[in-house]
N, C-alpha and C positions, 0 to 999 in steps of 0.2 A: 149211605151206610144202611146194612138190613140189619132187623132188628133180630135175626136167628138167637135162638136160644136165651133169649133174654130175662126170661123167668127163671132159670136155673136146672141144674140137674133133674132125672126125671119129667114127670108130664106133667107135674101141677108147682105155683109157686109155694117159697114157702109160706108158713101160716104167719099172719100176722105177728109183725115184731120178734119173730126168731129167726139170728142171724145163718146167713147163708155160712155151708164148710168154706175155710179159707182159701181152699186151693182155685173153689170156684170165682170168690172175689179178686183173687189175684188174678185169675183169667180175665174175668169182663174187667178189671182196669187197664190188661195189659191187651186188652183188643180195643177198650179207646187212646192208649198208645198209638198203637197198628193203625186204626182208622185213619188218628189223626194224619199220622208218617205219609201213609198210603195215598189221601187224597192232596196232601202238602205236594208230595213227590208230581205228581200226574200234573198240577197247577204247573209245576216248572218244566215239565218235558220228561219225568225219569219214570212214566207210569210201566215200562217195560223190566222195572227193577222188582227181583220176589222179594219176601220180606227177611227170608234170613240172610240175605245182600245187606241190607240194613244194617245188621249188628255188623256183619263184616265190616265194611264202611265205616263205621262208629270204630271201631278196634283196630284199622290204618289211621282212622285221621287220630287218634290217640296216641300214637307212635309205634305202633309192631309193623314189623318190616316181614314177614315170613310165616307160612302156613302153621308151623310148630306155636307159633303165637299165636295167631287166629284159632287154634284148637285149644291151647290153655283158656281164652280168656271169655269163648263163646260156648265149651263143654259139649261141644261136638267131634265125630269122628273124622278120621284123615281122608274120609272118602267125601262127609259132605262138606269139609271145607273145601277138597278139591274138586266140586261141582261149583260153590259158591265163587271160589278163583276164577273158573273158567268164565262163569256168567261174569264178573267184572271186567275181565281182563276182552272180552270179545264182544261186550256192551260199553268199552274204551272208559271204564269208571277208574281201571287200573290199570298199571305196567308189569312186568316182569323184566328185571334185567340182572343178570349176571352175581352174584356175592364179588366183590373183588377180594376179599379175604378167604374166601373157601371156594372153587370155581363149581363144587359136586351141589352150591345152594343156588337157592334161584330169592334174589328178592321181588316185593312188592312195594308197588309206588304209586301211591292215588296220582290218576292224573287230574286237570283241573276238572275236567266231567265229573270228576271223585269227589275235589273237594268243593263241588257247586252242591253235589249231592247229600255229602255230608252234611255242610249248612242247614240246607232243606231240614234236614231230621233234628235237629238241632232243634232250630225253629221251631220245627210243629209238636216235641217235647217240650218245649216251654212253653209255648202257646196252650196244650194237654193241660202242665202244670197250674198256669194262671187261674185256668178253669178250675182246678181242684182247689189251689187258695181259696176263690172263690166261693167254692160248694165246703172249706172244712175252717177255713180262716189260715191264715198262715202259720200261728204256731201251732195246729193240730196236724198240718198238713207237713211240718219240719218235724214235728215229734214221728211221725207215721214213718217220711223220711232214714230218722238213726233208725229207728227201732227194725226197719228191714235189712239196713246197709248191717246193725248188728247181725243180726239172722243170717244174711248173704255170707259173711264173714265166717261164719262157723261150718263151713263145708268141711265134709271128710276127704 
């Protein structure tokens, strides 16, 4: 893993004991996420998956069957879900078959490549997590926990 941008915005850290803007801290956790995923993934054979395949994959094995899903729950557009579909669907992590109730939909269906892949991030998100236990204790790191799922929750 490179250590890019490790100091924070701009060319200098900050000063001593003043804390980084939030959006930054939310980035460097959510790229030792990514790291973790990334090199978990490559260990099992899926080093050929981008990372916004990821959330996709996370958002079938959860139960959405359909790209209208996959855009509610990843807040992306109909174009880069339908880039992310194709890389599944032709990296065999997915299926596409038929709606039997509407024939004008197309579903999706992790195949087991999918949910091998799944797993994997799975894995290396709790694996990430134990580490942060580790570095906050666990009730600091459950409080941190609500206190974003709150936040998350309050989308417009």
């Amino acid at each position: 893993m490179t250590n890019r941008g490790a100091e924070g915005p701009g060319s200098s850290p900050e000063p001593e004991g003043a804390p980084a803007p939030l959006p930054w801290l939310l980035r460097r956790t959510n790229q030792r996420y990514r790291a973790a995923i990334r090199d978990r993934l490559a260990r099992g054979g899926f080093e050929a998956l981008p990372q916004p395949a990821y959330w996709a994959l996370m958002v079938l094995a959860q139960g959405a069957t359909d790209a209208s899903q996959l855009i509610a729950e990843m807040g992306v557009s109909k174009q880069a879900v339908s880039k992310v579909i194709d890389v599944l669907v032709s990296g065999g992590f997915a299926d596409r078959k038929p709606n039997d109730a509407d024939r004008r939909r197309t579903d999706l269906l992790l195949s087991a490549k999918g949910r091998r892949a799944a797993e994997t991030i799975v894995e290396a998100a709790r694996a990430t997590e134990a580490t942060f236990v580790t570095e906050l204790g666990a009730e600091r790191f459950a409080d941190l926990v609500h206190m974003l799922a709150r936040l998350a929750r309050r989308q417009d």
